[in-house]
C-alpha positions in Angstrom: 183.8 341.0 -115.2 184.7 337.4 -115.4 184.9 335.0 -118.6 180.7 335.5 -119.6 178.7 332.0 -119.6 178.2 333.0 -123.2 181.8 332.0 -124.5 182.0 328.8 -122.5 178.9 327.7 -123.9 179.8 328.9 -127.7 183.2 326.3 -127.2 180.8 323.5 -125.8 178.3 323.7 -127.6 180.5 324.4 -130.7 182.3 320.8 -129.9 179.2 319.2 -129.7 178.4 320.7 -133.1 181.4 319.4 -134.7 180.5 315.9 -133.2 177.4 315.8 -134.3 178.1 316.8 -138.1 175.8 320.3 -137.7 178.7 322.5 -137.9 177.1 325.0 -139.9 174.0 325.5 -138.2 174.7 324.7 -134.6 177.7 327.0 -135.0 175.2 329.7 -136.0 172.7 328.8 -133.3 175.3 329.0 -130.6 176.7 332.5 -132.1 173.3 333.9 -131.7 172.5 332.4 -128.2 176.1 333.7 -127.1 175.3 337.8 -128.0 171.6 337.6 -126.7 172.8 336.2 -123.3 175.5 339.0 -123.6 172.5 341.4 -123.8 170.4 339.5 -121.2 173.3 339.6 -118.6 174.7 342.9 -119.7 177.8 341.6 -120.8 176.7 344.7 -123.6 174.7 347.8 -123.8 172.2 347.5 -126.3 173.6 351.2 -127.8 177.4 348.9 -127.6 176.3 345.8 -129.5 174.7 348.4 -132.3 178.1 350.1 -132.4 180.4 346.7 -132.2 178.8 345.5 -135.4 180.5 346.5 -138.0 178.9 348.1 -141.5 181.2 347.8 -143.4 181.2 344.2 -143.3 178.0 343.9 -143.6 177.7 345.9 -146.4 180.4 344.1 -148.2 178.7 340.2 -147.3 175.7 341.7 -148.7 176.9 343.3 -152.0 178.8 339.7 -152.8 175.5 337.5 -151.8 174.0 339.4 -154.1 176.1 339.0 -156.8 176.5 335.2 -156.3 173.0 334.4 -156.5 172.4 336.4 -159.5 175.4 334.5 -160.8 173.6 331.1 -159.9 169.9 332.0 -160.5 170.6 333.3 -163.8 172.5 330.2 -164.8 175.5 332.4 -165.5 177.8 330.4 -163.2 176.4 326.8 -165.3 177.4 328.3 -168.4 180.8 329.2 -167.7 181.2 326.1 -166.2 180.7 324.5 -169.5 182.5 326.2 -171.5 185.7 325.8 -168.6 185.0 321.6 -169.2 184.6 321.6 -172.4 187.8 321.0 -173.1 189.0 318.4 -170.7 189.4 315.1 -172.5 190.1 313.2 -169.6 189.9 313.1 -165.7 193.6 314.8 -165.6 192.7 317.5 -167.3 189.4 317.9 -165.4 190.6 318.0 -162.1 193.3 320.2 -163.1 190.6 323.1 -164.4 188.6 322.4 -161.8 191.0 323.1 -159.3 192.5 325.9 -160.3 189.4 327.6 -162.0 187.3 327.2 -158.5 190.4 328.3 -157.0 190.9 331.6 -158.8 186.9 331.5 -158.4 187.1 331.6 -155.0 189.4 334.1 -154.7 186.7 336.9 -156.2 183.6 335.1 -154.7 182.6 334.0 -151.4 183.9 330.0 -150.5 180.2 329.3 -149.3 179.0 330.7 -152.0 181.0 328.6 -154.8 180.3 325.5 -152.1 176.4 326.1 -152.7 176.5 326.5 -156.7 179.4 324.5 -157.5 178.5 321.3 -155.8 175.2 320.6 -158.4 177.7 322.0 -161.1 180.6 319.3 -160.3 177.8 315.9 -159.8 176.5 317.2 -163.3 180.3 316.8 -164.5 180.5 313.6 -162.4 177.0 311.7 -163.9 177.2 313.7 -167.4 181.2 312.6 -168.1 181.4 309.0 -166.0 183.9 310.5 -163.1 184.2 309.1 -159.4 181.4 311.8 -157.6 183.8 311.8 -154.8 186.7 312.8 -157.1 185.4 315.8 -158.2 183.5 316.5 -154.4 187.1 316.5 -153.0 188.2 318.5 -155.8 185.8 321.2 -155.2 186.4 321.3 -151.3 189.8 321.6 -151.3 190.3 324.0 -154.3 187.2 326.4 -152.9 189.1 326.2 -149.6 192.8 326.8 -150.7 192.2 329.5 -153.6 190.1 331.8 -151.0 193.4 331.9 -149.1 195.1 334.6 -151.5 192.3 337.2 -151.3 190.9 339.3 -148.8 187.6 338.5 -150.2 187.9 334.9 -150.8 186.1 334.1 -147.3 184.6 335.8 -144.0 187.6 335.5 -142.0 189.5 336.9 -144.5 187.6 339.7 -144.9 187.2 340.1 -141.3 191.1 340.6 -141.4 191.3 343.0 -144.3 189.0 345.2 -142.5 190.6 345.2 -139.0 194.0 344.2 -139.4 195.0 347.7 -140.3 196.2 346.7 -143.8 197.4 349.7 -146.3 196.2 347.6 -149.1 194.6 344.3 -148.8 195.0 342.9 -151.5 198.0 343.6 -152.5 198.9 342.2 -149.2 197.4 339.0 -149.6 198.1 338.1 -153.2 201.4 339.3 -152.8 202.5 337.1 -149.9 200.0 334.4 -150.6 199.5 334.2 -153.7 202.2 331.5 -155.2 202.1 329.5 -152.2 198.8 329.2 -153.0 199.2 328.3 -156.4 201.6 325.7 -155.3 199.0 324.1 -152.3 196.2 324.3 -155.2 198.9 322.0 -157.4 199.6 319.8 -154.2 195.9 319.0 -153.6 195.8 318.0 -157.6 198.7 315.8 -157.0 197.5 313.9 -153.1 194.0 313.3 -155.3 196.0 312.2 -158.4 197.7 309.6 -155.8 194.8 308.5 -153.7 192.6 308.1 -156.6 194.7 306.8 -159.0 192.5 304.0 -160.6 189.7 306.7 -161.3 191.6 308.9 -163.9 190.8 307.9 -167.5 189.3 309.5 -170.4 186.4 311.3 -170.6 183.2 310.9 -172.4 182.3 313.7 -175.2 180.8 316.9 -173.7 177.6 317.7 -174.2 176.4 321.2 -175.7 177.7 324.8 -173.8 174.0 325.2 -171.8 173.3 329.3 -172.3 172.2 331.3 -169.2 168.3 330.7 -168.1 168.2 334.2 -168.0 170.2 335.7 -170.4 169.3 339.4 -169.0 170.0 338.9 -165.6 173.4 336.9 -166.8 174.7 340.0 -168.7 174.5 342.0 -165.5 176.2 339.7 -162.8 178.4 339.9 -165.7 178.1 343.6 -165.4 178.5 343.6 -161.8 181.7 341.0 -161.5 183.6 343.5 -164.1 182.8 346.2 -162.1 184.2 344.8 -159.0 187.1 343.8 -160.6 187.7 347.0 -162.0 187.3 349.4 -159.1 189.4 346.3 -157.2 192.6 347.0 -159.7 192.0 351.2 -159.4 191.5 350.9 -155.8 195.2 349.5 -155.9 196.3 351.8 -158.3 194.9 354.8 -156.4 196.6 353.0 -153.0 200.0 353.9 -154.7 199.4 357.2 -156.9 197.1 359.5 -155.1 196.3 358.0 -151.1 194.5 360.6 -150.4 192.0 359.5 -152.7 191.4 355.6 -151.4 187.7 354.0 -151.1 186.6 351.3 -149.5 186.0 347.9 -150.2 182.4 347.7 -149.5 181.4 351.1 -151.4 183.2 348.5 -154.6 181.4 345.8 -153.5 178.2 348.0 -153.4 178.6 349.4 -156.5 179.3 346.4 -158.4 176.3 344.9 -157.1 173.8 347.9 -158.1 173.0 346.7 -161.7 171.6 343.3 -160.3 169.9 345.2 -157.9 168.3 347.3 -160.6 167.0 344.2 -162.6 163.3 343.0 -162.3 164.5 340.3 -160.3 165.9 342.4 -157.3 162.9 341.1 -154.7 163.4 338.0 -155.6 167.1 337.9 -155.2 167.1 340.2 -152.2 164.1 337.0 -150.9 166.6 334.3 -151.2 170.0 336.1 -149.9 172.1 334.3 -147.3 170.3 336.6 -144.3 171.1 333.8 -142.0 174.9 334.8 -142.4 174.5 338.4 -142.1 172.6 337.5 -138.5 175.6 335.1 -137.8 178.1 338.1 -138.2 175.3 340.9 -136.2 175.3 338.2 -133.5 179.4 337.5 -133.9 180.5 341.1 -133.4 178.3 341.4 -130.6 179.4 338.4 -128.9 183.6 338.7 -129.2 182.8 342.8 -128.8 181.3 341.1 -125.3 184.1 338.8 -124.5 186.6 341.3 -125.2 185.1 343.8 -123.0 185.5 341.2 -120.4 189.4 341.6 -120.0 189.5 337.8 -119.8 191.8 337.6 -123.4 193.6 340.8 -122.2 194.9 339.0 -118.9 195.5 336.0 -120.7 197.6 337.6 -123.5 199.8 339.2 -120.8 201.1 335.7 -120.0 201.8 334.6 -123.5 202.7 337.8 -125.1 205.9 337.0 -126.6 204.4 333.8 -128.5 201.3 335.4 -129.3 202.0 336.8 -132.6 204.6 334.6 -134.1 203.8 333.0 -137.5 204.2 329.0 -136.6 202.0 330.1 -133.6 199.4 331.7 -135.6 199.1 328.7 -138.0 198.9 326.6 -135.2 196.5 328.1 -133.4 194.3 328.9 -136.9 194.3 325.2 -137.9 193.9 323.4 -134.7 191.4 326.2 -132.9 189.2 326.1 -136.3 188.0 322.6 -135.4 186.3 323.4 -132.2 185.2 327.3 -132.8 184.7 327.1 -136.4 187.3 329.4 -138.7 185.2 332.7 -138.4 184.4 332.9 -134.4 188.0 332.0 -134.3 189.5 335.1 -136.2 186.9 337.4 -134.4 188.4 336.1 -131.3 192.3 336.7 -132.3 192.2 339.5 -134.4 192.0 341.8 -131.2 194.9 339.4 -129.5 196.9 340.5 -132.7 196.3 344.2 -132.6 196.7 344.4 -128.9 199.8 342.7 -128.9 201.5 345.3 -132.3 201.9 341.6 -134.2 203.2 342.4 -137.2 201.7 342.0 -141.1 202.5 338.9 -141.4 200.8 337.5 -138.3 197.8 338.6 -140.0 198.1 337.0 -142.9 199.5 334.0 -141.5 195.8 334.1 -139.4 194.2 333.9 -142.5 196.3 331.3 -144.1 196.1 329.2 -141.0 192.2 329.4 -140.1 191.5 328.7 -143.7 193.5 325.6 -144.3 192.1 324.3 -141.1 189.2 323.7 -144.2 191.2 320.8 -145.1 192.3 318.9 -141.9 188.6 317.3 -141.6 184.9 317.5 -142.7 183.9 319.5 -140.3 186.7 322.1 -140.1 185.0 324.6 -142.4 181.1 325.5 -143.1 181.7 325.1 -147.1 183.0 321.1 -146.8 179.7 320.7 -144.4 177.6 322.7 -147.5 179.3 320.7 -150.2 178.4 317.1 -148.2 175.1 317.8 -147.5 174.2 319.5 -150.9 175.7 316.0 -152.1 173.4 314.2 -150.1 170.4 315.8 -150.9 170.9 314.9 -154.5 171.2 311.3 -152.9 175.0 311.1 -153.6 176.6 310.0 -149.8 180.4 309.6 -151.4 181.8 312.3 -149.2 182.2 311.0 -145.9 184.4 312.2 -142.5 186.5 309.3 -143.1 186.7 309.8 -147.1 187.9 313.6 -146.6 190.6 312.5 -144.0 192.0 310.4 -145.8 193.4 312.8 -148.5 192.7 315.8 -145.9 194.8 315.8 -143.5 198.0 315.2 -145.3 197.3 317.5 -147.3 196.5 320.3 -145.0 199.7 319.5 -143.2 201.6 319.7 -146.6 199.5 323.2 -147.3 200.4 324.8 -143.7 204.6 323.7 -144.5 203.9 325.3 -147.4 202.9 328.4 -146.0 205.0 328.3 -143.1 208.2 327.4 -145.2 207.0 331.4 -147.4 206.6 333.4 -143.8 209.9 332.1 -143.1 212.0 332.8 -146.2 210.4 334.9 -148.6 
């Protein structure tokens, strides 16, 4: 079968998206359009594109949406957030926390997940303390994107490696080998917002009172729910390395951790307002690439590039510069099978994630969370973060990130 209709128009139309500032959405839209006209031209059996998507994914997606809005809906996220600010006596210090506490954030929770609750959280911060809204915009979007690099959680690609990139232990993995680079991009993008926006750091009006959770009930099980996560996360490594033969997955953690929210009196209306339309987005994505692969059009292409195919400046390459037109997840879906056919090694894998994740930081419209943090900005009639705004301190420091990352592959 040749290259289906399907993919050519997912890159078009995912170009035009890009263009026209609907990144999110059209991206989405096009995904969706791509795996029915894979269904309509038999590109797939409707038994294959049950059986290409994958449940453990969704399971996992599911499980963390659930958690994050009961985090946000119970004003549990708001809470910790002032008590993380309290502190900060002036713009230095502000940045600084918020940096590296949405990083770390990030790194447990969804990146479009802290996008939607944090970007209310940092224009409170911003009106409340008399700090520059772009500031503390930029702050969030580069800190959500760079700390979900370190976890196999931290984003959908990510996770979409840890599951299929055949991982012993994936997080142990990533945190291992990106972890401090990590911790030094997350000090780098402090420092290029330090230099571009000199003139804005000053002292800080007094904080206001520590606001307690709306719903102090539903709080204490998120709460609940986080710790459980986190727990089973650390025993699932410790099992990894005593007793193998006793390993669970991610998602049954994920599941678990997310079954005393589900309990609460609020499950219907938590379960109501759940990010469905990125669980379609991933049904419709494994369809599609299951499609496209079945096509042999990547197999007959990997043949002629074989030997570069898995290489780690390759992979960042292609991860940063490919991001912009596909969109960071569609992209992954598409190499992770180039990877595996190929035998790439670890560390092309993780490069992937490093490299389609930091492609976040190029430009506005290189990842889904910038586009949610802009136009939840907007909405709230704050239009500070614009293309050429994010650029400016984006793309130097997305090129200073991927050295970064490149300069660990290569000698650590």
């Amino acid at each position: 079968m040749n290259l289906p209709v399907a993919i050519l128009a997912l890159a078009l139309g995912a170009v035009a998206a890009q263009t026209l500032g609907l990144l999110r959405v059209a991206i989405w839209r096009i995904i969706a359009l791509g795996a029915a006209a894979m269904l309509l031209t038999g590109g797939i059996t409707p038994l294959g594109a049950l059986r290409a998507i994958d449940p453990s994914v969704m399971v996992f997606l599911a499980a963390m949406f659930v958690l994050g809005e009961a985090m946000e809906r119970s004003g549990y996220l708001a809470h910790l957030a002032d008590r993380l600010f309290a502190c900060a006596g002036s713009v230095d210090v502000l940045v600084l926390m918020l940096i590296f506490g949405v990083g770390a954030a990030s790194a447990l929770l969804m990146n479009d997940t802290l996008a939607v609750v944090g970007t209310p959280l940092v224009l409170a911060l911003a009106r409340e303390r008399g700090v520059e809204p772009r500031l503390l915009l930029l702050a969030l979007a580069f800190a959500v994107t760079l700390g979900s690099v370190m976890s196999p959680v931290g984003n959908p690609q990510n996770l979409l490696i840890a599951v299929h990139g055949g991982m012993a232990d994936p997080f142990v993995s990533f945190f291992g080998r990106l972890g401090v680079p990590t911790l030094i991009n997350l000090l780098l993008a402090y420092g290029v917002l330090r230099l571009y926006y000199r003139r804005h750091f000053h002292r800080l009006a007094a904080a206001g009172p520590v606001r307690a959770p709306s719903d102090p009930a539903l709080a204490r099980r998120a709460r609940a729910g986080m710790t459980i996560f986190a727990a089973l996360v650390i025993a699932r490594i410790a099992l990894r390395a005593a007793a193998p033969a006793l390993d669970f997955p991610l998602p049954l953690a994920a599941a678990l951790a997310a079954l005393p929210v589900l309990l609460s009196r609020r499950r219907v209306e938590l379960l109501r307002n759940l990010d469905w339309g990125t669980l379609i987005f991933f049904a419709a994505l494994f369809i599609l690439v299951r499609g496209v692969w079945d096509s042999g059009f990547f197999q007959t292409w990997l043949e002629r590039t074989h030997p570069a195919i898995g290489s780690v400046p390759t992979v960042l390459g292609a991860g940063a510069l490919l991001s912009q037109v596909l969109s960071n997840v569609p992209l992954v879906a598409l190499y992770l099978p180039l990877l595996r056919h190929a035998g790439a090694p670890e560390t092309a894998f993780l490069a992937l994630a490093a490299g389609s994740t930091v492609a976040g930081n190029l430009f506005l419209f290189g990842a889904a969370s910038n586009v949610i943090i802009a136009q939840g900005a907007a909405r709230r009639g704050v239009t500070a973060l614009r293309f050429a705004d994010f650029a400016f301190a984006g793309l130097p420091l997305a090129l200073a990130n991927l050295t970064v990352y490149w300069a660990f592959f290569r000698w650590c």
